[in-house]
C-alpha beads as a LAMMPS data file, in Angstrom:
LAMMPS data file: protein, C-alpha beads

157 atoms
156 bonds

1 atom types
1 bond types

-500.0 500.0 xlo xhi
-500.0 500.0 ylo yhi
-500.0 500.0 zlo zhi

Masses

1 110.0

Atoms # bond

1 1 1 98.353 378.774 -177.614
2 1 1 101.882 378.941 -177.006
3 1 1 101.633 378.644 -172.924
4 1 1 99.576 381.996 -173.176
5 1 1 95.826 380.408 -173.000
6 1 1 95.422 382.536 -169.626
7 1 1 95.998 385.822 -171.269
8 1 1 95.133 385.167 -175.080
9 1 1 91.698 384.583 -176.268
10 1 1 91.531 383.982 -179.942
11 1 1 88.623 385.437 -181.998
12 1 1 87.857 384.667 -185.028
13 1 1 87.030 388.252 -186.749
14 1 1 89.227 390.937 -188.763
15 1 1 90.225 393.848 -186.625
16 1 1 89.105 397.725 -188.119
17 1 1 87.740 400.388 -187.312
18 1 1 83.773 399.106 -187.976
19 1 1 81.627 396.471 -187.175
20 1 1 80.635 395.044 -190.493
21 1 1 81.954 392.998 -192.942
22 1 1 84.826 392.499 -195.518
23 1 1 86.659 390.593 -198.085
24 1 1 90.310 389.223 -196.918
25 1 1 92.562 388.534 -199.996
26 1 1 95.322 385.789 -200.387
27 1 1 97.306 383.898 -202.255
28 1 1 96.661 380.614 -202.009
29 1 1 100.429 379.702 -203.019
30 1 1 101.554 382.199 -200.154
31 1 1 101.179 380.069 -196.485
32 1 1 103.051 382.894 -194.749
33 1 1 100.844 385.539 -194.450
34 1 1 100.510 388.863 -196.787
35 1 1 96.878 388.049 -196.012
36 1 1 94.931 391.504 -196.654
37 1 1 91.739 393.236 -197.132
38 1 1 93.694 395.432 -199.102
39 1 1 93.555 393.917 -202.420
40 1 1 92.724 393.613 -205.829
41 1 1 89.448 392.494 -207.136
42 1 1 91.128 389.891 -209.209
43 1 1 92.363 388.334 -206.188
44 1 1 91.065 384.981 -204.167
45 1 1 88.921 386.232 -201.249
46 1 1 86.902 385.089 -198.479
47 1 1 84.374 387.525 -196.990
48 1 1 84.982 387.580 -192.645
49 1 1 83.143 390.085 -190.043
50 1 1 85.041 392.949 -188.932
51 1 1 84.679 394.258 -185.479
52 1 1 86.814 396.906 -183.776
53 1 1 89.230 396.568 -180.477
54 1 1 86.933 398.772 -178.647
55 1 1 84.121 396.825 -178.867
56 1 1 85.547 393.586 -179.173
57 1 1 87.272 394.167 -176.029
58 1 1 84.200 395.571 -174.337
59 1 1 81.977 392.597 -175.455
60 1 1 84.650 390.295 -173.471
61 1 1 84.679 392.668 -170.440
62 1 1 88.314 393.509 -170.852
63 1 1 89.136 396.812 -169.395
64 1 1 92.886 397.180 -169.204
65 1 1 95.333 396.376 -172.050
66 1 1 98.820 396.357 -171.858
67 1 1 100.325 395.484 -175.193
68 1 1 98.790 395.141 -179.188
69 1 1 100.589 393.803 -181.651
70 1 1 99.180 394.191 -185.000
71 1 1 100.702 393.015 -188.144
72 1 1 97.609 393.376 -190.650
73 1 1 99.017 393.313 -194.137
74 1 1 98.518 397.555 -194.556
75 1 1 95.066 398.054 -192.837
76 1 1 96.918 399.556 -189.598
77 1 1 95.199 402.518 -189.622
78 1 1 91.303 401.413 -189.513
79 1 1 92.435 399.132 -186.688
80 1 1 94.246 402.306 -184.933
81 1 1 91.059 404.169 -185.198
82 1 1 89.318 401.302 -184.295
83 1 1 90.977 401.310 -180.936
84 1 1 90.785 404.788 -179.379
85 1 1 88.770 404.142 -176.822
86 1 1 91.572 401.103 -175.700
87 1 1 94.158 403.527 -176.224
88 1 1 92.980 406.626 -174.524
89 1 1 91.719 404.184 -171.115
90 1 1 94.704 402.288 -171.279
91 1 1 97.393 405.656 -170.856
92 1 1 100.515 403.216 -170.777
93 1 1 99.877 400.859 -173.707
94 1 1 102.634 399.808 -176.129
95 1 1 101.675 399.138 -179.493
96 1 1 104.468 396.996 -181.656
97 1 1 102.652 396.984 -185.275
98 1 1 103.983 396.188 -188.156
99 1 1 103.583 398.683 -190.663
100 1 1 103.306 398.130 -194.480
101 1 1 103.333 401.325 -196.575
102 1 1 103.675 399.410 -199.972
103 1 1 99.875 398.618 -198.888
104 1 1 99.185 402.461 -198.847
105 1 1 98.891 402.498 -202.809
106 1 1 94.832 401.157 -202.218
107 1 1 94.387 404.330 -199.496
108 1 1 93.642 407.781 -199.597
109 1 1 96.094 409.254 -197.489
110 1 1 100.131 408.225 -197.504
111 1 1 102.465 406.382 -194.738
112 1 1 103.285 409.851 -193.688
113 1 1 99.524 410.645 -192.769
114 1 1 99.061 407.609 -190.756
115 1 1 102.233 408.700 -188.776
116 1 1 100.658 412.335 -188.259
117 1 1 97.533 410.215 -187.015
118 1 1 99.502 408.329 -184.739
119 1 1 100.887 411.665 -183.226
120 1 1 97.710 413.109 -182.869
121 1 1 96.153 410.346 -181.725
122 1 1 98.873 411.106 -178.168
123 1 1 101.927 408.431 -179.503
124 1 1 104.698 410.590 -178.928
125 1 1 107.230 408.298 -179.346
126 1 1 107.300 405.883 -182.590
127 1 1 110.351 404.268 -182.944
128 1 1 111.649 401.269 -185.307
129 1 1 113.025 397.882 -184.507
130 1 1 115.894 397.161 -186.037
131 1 1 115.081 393.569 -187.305
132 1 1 118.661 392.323 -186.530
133 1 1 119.604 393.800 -183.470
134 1 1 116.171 394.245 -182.182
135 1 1 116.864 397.931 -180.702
136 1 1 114.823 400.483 -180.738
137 1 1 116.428 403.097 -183.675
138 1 1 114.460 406.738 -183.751
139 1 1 112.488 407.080 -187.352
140 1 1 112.348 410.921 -189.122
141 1 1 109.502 410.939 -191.500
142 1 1 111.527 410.684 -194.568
143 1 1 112.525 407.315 -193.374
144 1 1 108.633 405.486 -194.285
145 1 1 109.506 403.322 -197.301
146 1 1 110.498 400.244 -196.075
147 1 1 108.258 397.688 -194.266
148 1 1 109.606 397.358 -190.467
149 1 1 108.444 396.867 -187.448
150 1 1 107.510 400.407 -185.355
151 1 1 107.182 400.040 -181.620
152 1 1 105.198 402.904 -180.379
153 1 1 104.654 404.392 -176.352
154 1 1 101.857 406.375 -175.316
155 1 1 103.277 409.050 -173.199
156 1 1 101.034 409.694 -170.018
157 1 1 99.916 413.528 -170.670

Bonds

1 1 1 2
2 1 2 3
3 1 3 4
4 1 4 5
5 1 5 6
6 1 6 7
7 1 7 8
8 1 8 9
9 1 9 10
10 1 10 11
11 1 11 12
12 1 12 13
13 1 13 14
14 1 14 15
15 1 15 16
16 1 16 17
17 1 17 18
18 1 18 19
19 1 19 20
20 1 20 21
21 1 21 22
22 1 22 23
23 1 23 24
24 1 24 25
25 1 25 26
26 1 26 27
27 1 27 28
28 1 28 29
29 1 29 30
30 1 30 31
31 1 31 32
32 1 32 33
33 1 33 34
34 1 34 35
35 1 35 36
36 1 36 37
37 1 37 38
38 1 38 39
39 1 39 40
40 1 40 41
41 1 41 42
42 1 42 43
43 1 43 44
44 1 44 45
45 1 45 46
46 1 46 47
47 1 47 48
48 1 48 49
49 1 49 50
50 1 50 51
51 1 51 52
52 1 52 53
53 1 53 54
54 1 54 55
55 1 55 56
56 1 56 57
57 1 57 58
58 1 58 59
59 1 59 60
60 1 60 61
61 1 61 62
62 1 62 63
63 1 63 64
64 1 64 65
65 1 65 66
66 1 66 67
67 1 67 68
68 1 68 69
69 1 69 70
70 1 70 71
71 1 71 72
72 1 72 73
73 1 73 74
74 1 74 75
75 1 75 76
76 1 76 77
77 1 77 78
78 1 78 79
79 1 79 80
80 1 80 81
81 1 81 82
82 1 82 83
83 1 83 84
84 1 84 85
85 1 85 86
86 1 86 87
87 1 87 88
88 1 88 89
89 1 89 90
90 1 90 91
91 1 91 92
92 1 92 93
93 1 93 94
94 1 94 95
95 1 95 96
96 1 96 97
97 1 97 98
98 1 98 99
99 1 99 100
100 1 100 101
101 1 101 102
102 1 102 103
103 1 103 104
104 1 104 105
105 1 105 106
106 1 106 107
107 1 107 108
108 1 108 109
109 1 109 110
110 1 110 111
111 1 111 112
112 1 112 113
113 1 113 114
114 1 114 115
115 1 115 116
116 1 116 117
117 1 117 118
118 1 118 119
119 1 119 120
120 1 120 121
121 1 121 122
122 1 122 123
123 1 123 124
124 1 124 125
125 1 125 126
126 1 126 127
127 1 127 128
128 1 128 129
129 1 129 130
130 1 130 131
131 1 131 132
132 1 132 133
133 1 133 134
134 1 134 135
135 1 135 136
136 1 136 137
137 1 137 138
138 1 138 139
139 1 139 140
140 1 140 141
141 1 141 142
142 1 142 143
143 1 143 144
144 1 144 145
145 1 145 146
146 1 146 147
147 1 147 148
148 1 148 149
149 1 149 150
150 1 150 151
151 1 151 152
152 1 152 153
153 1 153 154
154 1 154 155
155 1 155 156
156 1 156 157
């Protein structure tokens, strides 16, 4: 596990915002990732559980959380919302999530929603990292079309 078996524990679900179940869709020709359950019903699919952060992380009696990373092929938001609990109890968590607004086409609400969300939600700071230089560049809302990686801070309040 990457000399990180003391701090990871790997579970075998799909992060949203439910418990429940859904279809993940791939390409079998595609062995780096773009793995979704955003997808077309023409699409090879699996079905997998679905469980939230919030309970996941209460059913393994973790209490503090430092730092997510999700990179979930567009389905950001339901694990977001799926998390608000972790977020809210954890007031100094940093969130690096890679976010995928071509996936936003299968959605009811646009890249600029989710961004809103995030606000709402308490991130006050949401900031991109600039995939060559790795800095942290500010992001206006106009600037959502491209996939890149966001690193966001929850402010204490």
């Amino acid at each position: 596990m990457n000399g990180m078996s003391d701090r990871v524990i790997p579970v075998n679900k799909a992060a949203s915002s439910v418990l429940g179940n859904a279809k993940l869709y791939y390409k079998s020709d595609d062995a780096y990732g773009n793995n979704t359950l955003l997808g077309e019903s023409d699409e090879k699919n699996i079905d997998v559980e679905t469980v939230s952060i919030d309970s996941m992380l209460t059913s393994l009696s973790i209490d503090r959380c430092d730092v997510v990373k999700i990179d979930v092929e567009g389905f950001e938001h339901f694990v977001v919302r799926g998390m608000i609990n972790t977020i809210k109890s954890n007031p100094n968590i940093k969130i690096v999530l890679e976010f995928s607004p071509a996936f936003f086409k299968f959605l009811e609400f646009s890249p600029l929603d989710f961004i809103m969300e995030l606000r709402e939600i308490g991130f006050r700071k949401i900031m991109k990292i600039n995939e060559f230089t790795g800095h942290l560049v500010n992001i206006t809302d106009n600037d959502l079309n491209s996939d890149n990686l966001f690193m966001c801070y929850l402010e204490k309040q």
